[in-house]
C-alpha positions as CSV (number, residue, x, y, z in Angstrom):
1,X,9.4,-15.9,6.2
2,X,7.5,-13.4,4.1
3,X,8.7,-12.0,1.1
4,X,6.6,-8.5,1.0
5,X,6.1,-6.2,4.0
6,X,3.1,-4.1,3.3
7,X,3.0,-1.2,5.8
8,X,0.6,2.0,5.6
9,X,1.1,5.0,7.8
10,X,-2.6,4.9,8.9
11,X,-5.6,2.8,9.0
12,X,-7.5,5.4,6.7
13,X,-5.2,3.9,3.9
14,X,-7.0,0.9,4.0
15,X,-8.8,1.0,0.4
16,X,-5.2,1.3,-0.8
17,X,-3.8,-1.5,1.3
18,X,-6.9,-3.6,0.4
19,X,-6.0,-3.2,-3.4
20,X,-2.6,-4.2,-2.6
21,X,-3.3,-7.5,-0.3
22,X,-5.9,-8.4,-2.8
23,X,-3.3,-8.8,-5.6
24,X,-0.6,-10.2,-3.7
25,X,-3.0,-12.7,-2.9
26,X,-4.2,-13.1,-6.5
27,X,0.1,-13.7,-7.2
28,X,0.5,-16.2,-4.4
29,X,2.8,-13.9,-2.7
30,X,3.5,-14.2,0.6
31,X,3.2,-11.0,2.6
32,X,2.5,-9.2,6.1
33,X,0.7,-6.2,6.8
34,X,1.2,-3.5,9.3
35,X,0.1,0.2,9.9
36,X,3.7,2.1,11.4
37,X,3.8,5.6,10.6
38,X,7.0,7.2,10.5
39,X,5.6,10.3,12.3
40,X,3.5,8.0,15.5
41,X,5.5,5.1,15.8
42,X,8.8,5.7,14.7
43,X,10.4,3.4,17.2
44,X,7.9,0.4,15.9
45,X,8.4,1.2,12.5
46,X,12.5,0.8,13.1
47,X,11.8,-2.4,14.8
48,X,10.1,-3.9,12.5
49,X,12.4,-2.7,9.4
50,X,15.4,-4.2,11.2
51,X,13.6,-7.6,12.1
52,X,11.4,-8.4,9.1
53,X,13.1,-11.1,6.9
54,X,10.8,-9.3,4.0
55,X,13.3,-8.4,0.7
56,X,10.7,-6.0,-0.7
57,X,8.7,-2.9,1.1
58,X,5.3,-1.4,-0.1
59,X,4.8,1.8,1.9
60,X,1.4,3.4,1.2
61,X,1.6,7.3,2.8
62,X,-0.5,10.4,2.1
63,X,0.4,13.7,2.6
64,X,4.0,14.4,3.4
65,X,4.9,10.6,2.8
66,X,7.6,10.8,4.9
67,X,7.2,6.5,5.3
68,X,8.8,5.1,2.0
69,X,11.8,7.3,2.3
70,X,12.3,7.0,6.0
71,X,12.1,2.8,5.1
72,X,14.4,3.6,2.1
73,X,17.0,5.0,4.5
74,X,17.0,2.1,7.0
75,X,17.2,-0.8,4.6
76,X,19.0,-1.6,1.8
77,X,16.2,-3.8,0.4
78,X,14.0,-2.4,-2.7
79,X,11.3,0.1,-1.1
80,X,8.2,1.0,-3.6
81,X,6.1,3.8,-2.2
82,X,2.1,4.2,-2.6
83,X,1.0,8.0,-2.9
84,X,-2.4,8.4,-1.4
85,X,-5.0,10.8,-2.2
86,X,-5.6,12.4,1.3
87,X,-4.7,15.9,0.2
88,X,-4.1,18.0,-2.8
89,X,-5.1,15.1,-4.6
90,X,-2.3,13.6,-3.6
91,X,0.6,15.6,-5.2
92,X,1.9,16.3,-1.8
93,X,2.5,12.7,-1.2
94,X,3.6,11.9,-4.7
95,X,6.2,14.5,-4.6
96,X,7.7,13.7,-1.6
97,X,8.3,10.3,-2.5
98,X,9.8,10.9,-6.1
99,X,12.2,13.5,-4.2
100,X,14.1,11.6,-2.2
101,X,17.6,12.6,-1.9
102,X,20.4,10.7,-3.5
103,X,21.5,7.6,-1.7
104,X,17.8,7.3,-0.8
105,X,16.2,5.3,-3.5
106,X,12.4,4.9,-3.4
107,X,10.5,3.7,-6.7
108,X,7.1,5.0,-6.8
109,X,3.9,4.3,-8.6
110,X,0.9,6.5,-9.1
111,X,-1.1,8.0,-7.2
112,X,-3.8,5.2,-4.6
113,X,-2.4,2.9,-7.6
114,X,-1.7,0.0,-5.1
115,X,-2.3,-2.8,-7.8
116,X,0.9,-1.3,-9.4
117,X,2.8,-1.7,-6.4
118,X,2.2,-4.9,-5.6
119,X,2.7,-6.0,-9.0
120,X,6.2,-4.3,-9.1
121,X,7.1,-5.9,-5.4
122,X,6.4,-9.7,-7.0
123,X,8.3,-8.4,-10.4
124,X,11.6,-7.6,-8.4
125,X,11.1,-11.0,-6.5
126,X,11.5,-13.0,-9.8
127,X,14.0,-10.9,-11.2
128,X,16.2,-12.1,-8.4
129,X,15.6,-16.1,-9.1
């Protein structure tokens, strides 16, 4: 069992991801790591929503960042979503993911601020114990 499922919507996110592993490893946390993106492997990425035991998500997307919300809207578990810098310096991404519509609840931290992520992820853990 795994209590964080880290998934990025592309291996170019991996300076991102690598912030994020590093401190969930720093925390002890116990964690997987994938690369699904909502837009290439859609059928994957519904797979493994439905069949990880994870309770928290970490979605890192650039761009349109259609991963955290699309997550969000097959789970009821807490989803935190990663802008990353790809484009626009990353307001693309960081706008779609604080826009989600209601019923769709996504938190999201700053902009390739993974740290913050996982830091949040191992936060909501303990605030359940």
């Amino acid at each position: 069992m795994v209590d964080i499922a880290v998934i990025s919507g592309s291996g170019s996110d991996h300076m991102i991801v690598d912030r994020v592993l590093d401190r969930l490893n720093k925390e002890g946390a116990s964690f997987e790591h994938r690369v699904l993106s909502a837009h290439r492997n859609p059928q994957e990425l519904e797979e493994y929503i439905t069949g990880t035991d994870a309770r928290v998500f970490i979605a890192i997307a650039g761009l349109s960042a259609a991963l955290p919300g699309v997550i969000a809207s097959r789970t009821l578990r807490p989803v935190i979503g990663v802008p990353v810098s790809a484009k626009l310096g990353g307001l693309d991404a960081l706008l779609s993911i604080v826009q989600m519509p209601p019923g769709v609840p996504v938190a999201c931290v700053g902009i390739d601020n993974g740290e913050n992520a996982a830091l949040l992820a191992i936060r909501i853990l303990k605030s359940g114990r």
